[in-house]
N, CA, C and O atoms as a DFTB+ gen file, in Angstrom:
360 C
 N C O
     1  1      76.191     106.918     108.658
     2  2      76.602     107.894     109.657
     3  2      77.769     108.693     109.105
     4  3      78.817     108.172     108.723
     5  1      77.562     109.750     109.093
     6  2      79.123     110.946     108.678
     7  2      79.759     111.170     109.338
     8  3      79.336     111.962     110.181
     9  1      80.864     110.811     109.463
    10  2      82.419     110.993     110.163
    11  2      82.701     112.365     110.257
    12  3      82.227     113.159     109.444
    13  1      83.446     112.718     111.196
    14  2      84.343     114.004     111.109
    15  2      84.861     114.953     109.676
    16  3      84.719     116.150     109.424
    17  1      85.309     114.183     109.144
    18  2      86.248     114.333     107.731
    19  2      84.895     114.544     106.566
    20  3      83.905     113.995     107.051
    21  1      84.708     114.911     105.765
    22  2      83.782     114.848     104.749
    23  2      84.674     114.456     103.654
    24  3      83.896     113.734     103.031
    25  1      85.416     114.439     103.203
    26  2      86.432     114.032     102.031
    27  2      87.673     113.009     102.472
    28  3      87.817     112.743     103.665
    29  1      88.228     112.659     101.845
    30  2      90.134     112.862     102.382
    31  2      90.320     112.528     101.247
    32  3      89.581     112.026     100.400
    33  1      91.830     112.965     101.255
    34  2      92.900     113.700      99.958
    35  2      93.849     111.835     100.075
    36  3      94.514     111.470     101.045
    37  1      93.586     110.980      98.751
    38  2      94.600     110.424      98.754
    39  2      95.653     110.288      98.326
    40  3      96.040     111.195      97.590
    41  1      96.544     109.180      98.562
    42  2      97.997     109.100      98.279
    43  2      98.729     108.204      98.030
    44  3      99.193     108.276      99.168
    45  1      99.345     107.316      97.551
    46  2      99.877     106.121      97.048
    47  2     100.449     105.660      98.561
    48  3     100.921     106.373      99.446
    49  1     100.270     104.459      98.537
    50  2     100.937     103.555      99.649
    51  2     102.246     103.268      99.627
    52  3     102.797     102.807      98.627
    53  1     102.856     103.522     100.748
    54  2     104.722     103.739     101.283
    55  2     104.938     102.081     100.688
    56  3     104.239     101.070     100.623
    57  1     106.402     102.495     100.294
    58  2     106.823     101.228      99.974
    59  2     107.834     100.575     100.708
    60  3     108.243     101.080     101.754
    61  1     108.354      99.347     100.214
    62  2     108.657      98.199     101.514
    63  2     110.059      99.121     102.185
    64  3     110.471      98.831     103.308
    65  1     110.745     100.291     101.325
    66  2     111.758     100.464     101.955
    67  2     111.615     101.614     102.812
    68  3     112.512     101.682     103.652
    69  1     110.698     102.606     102.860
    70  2     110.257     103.569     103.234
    71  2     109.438     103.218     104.399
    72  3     109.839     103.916     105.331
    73  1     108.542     102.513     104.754
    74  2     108.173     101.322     105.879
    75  2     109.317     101.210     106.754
    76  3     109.304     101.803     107.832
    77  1     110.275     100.530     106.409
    78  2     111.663     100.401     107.368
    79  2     112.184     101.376     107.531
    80  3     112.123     101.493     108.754
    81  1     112.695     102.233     107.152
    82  2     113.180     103.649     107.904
    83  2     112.611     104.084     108.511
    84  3     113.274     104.763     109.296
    85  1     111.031     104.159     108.774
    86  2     110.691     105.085     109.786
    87  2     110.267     104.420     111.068
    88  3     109.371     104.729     111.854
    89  1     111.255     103.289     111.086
    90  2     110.914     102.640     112.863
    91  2     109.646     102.580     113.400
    92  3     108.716     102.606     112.595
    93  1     109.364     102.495     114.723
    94  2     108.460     102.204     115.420
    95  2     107.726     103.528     115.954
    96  3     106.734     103.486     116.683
    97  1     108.436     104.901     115.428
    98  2     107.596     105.589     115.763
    99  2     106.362     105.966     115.314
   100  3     105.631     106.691     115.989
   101  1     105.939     105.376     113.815
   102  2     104.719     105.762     113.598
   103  2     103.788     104.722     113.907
   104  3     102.766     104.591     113.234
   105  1     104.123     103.788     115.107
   106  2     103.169     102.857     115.444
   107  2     102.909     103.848     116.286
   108  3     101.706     104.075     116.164
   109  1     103.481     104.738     117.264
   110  2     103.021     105.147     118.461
   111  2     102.152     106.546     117.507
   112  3     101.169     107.196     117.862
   113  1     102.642     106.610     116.736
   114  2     101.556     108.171     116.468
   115  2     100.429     107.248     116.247
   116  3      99.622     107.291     117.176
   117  1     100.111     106.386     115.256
   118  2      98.821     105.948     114.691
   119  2      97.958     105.255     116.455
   120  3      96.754     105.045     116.604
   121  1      98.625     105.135     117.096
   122  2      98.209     104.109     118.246
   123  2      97.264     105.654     119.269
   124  3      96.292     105.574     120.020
   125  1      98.182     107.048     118.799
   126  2      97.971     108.241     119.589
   127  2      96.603     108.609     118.576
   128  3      95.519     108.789     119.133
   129  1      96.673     108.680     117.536
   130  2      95.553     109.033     116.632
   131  2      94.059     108.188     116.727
   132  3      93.077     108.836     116.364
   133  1      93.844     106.862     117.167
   134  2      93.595     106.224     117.402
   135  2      92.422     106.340     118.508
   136  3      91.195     106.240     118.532
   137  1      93.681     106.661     119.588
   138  2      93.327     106.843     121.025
   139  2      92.593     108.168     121.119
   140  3      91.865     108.302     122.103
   141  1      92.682     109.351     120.089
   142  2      92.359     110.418     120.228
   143  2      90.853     110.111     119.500
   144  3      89.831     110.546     120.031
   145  1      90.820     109.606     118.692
   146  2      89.146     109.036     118.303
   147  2      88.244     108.289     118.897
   148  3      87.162     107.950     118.419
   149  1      88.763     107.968     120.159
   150  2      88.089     106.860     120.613
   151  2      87.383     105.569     120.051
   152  3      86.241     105.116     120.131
   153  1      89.201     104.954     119.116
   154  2      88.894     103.970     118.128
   155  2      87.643     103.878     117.733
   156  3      86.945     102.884     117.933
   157  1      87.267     104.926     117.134
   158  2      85.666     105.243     116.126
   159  2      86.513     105.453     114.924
   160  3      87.496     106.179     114.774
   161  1      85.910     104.653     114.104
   162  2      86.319     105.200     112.305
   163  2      85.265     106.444     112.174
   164  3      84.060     106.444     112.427
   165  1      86.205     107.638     111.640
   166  2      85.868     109.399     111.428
   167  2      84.955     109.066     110.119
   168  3      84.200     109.995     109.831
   169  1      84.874     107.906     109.256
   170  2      83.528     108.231     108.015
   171  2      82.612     107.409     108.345
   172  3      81.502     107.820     108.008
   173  1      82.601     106.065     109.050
   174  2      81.684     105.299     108.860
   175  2      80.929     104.953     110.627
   176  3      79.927     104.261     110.809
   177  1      81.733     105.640     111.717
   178  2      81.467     105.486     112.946
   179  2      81.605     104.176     113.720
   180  3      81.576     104.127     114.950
   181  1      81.800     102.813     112.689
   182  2      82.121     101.597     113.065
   183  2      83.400     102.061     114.440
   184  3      84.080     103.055     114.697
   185  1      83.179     100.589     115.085
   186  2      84.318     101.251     116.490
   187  2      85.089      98.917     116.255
   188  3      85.662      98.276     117.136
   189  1      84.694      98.371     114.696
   190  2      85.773      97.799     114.550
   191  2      86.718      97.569     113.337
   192  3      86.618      98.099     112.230
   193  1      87.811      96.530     113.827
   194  2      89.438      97.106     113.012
   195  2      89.388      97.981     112.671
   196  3      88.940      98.249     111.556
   197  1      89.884      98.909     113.591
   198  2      89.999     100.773     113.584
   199  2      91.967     100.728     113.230
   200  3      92.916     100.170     113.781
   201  1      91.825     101.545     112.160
   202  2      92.997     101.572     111.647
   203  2      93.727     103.117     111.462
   204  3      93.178     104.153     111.084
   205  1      95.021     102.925     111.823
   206  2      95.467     104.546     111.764
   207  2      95.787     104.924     110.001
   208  3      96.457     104.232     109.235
   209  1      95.116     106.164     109.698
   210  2      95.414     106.243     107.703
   211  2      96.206     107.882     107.611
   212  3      95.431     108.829     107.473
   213  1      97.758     108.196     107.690
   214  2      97.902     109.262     107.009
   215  2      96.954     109.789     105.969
   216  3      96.471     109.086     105.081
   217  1      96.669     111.341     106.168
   218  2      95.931     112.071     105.931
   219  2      96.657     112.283     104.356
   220  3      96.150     111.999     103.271
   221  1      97.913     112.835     104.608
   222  2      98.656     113.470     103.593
   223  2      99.815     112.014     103.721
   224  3     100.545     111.935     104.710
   225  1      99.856     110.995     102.678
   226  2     100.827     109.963     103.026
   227  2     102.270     110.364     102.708
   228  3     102.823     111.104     101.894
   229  1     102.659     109.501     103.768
   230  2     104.135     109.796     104.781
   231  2     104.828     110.131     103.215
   232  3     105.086     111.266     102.813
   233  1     105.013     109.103     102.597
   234  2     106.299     109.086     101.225
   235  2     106.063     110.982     100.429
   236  3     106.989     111.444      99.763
   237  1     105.087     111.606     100.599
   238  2     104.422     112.836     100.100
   239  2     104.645     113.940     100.876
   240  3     104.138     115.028     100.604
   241  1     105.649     113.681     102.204
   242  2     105.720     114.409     103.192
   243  2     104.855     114.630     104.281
   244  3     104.826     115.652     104.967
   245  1     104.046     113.476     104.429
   246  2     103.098     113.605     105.227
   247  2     103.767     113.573     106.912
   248  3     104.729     112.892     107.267
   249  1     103.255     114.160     107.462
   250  2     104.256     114.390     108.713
   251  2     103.886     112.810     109.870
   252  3     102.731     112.394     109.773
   253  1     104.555     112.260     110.575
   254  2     104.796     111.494     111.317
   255  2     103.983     112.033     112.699
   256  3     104.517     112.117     113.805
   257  1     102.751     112.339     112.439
   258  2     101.751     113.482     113.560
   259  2     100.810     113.374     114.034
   260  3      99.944     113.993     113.416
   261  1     100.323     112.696     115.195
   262  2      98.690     112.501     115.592
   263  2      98.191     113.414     114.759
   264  3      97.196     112.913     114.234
   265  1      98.394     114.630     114.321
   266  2      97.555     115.885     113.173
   267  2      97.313     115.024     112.265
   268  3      96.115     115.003     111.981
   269  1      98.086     114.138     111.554
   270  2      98.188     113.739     109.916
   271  2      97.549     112.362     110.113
   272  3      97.856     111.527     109.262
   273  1      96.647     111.948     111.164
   274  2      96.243     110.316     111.442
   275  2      94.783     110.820     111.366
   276  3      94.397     111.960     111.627
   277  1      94.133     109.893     111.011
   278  2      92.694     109.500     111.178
   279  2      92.510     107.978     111.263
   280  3      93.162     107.009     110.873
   281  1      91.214     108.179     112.013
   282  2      91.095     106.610     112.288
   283  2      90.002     106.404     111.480
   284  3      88.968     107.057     111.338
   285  1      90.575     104.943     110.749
   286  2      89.214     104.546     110.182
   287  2      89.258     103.063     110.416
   288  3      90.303     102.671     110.935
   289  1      88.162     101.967     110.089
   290  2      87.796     101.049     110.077
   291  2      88.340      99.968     109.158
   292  3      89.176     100.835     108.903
   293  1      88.631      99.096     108.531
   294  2      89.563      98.255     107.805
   295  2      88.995      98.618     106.496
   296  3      89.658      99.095     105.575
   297  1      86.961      98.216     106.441
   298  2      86.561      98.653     105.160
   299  2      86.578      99.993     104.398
   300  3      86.811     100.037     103.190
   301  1      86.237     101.462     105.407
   302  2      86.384     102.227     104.961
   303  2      88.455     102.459     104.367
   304  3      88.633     103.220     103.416
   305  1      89.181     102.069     104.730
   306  2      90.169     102.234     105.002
   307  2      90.889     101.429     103.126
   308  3      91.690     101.921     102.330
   309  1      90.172     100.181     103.086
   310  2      90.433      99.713     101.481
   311  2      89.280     101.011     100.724
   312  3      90.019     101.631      99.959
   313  1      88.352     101.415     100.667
   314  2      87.710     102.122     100.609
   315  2      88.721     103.366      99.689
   316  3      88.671     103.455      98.462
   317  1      89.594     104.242     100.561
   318  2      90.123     104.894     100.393
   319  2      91.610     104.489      99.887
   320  3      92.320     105.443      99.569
   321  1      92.157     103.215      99.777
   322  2      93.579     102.850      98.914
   323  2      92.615     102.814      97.686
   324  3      93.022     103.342      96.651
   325  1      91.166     102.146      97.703
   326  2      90.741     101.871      95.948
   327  2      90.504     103.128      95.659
   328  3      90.865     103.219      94.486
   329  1      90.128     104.140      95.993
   330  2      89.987     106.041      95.635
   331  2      88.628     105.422      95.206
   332  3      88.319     105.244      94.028
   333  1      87.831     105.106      96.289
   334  2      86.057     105.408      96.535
   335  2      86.013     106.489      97.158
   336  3      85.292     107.324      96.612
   337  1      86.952     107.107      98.959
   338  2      86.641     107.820      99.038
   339  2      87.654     108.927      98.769
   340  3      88.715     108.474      98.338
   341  1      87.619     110.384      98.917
   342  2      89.054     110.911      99.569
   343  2      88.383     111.968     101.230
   344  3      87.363     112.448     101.726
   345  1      89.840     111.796     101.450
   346  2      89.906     113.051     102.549
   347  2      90.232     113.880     102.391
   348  3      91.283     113.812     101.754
   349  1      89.926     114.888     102.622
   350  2      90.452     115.937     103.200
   351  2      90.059     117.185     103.976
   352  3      89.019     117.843     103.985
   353  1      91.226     117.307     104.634
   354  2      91.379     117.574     106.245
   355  2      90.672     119.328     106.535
   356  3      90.960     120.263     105.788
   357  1      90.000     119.429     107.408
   358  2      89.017     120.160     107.122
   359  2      89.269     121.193     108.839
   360  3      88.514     122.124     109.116
């Protein structure tokens, strides 16, 4: 099944100190991004462990933005840290 997204653009994963500075607000964006998909993963349509994935990652300037969230599924989601797939935002 094809998701929303046809690509996505990746980005190296935030590190342990960059994680702690940005508080609890990007639980509530990813939780808003989430909610705006109707916890459906956007490539694979699975609706489980739906996970919030900066589009453009945070450490890269990726903005702290229901815009910059997609939801995906746990597998598609390693999927895209191993660069099987990319996004981008369309």
């Amino acid at each position: 099944m094809k998701g929303l997204f046809d690509n996505i653009v990746l980005g190296a994963r935030a590190g342990g100190d960059e994680m702690a500075t940005r508080g609890n607000s990007h639980l509530t964006v990813q939780r808003k991004g989430k909610e705006r998909d109707l916890y459906t993963c956007q490539i694979c349509g699975s609706n489980l462990q739906i996970e919030g994935h900066h589009i453009l990652n945070y450490q890269y300037g990726g903005a702290a933005s229901v815009d910059n969230i997609v939801s995906l599924c746990h597998i598609c989601h390693k999927q895209v840290y191993r660069g099987n797939i990319d996004i981008i935002k369309i």
